[in-house]
C-alpha positions in Angstrom: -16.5 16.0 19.1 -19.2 14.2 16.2 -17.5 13.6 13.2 -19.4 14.0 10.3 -18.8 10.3 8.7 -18.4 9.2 12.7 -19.7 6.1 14.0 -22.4 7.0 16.4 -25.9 9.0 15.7 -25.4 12.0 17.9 -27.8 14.2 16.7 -28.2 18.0 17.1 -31.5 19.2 17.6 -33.3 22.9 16.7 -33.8 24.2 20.6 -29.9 23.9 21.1 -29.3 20.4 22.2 -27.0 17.6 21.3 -27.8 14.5 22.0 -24.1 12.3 22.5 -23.9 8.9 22.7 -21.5 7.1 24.6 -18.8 5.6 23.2 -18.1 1.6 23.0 -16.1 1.0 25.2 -16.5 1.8 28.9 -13.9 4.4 30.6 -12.3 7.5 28.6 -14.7 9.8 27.0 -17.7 8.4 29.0 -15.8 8.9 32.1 -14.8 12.2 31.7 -18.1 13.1 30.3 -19.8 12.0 33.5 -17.4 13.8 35.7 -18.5 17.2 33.6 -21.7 16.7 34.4 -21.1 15.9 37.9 -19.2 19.1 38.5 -21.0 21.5 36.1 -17.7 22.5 34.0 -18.1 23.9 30.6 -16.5 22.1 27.9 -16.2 22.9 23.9 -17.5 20.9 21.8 -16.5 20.4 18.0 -19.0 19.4 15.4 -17.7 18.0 12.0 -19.2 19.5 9.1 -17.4 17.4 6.6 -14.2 15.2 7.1 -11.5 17.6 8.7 -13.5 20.3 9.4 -15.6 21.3 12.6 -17.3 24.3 14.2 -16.6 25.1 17.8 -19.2 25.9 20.0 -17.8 27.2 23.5 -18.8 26.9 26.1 -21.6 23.8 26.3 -22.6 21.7 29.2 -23.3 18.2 30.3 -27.3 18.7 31.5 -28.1 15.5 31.5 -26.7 11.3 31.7 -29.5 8.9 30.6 -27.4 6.1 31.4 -30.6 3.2 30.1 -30.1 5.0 26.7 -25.9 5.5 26.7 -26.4 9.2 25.8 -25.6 12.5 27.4 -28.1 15.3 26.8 -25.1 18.4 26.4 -26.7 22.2 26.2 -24.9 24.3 23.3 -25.0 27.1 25.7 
């Protein structure tokens, strides 16, 4: 999920892509995120529009950890 008023710069780009950073603090999201890639699984992934309100995409993918830069590369499939 990226809120819109969030605290990270995930960024969506035009050829389908979001670009999520990881969050602060090591374990949770990051974790699970990670696995997901690992295994291939599809995942939804919510994109605020203004506070409260998101668009669903279903499903996306994990395609990519860059681990140097804290940001998973996720395909809006």
């Amino acid at each position: 999920m990226t809120s819109s008023d969030g605290p990270y710069d995930d960024a969506v780009t035009d050829d389908g892509f979001v670009h999520y950073r990881y969050q602060s603090r090591e374990g949770g999201d990051n974790r699970k995120l990670k696995r997901a890639h690992e295994l291939g699984v599809p995942l939804a992934y919510f994109h605020g529009i203004r506070p409260g309100a998101f668009v669903a995409t279903y499903p996306v993918y994990v395609v990519a950890d860059d681990d140097a830069n804290h940001t998973f590369l996720v395909a809006l499939d």
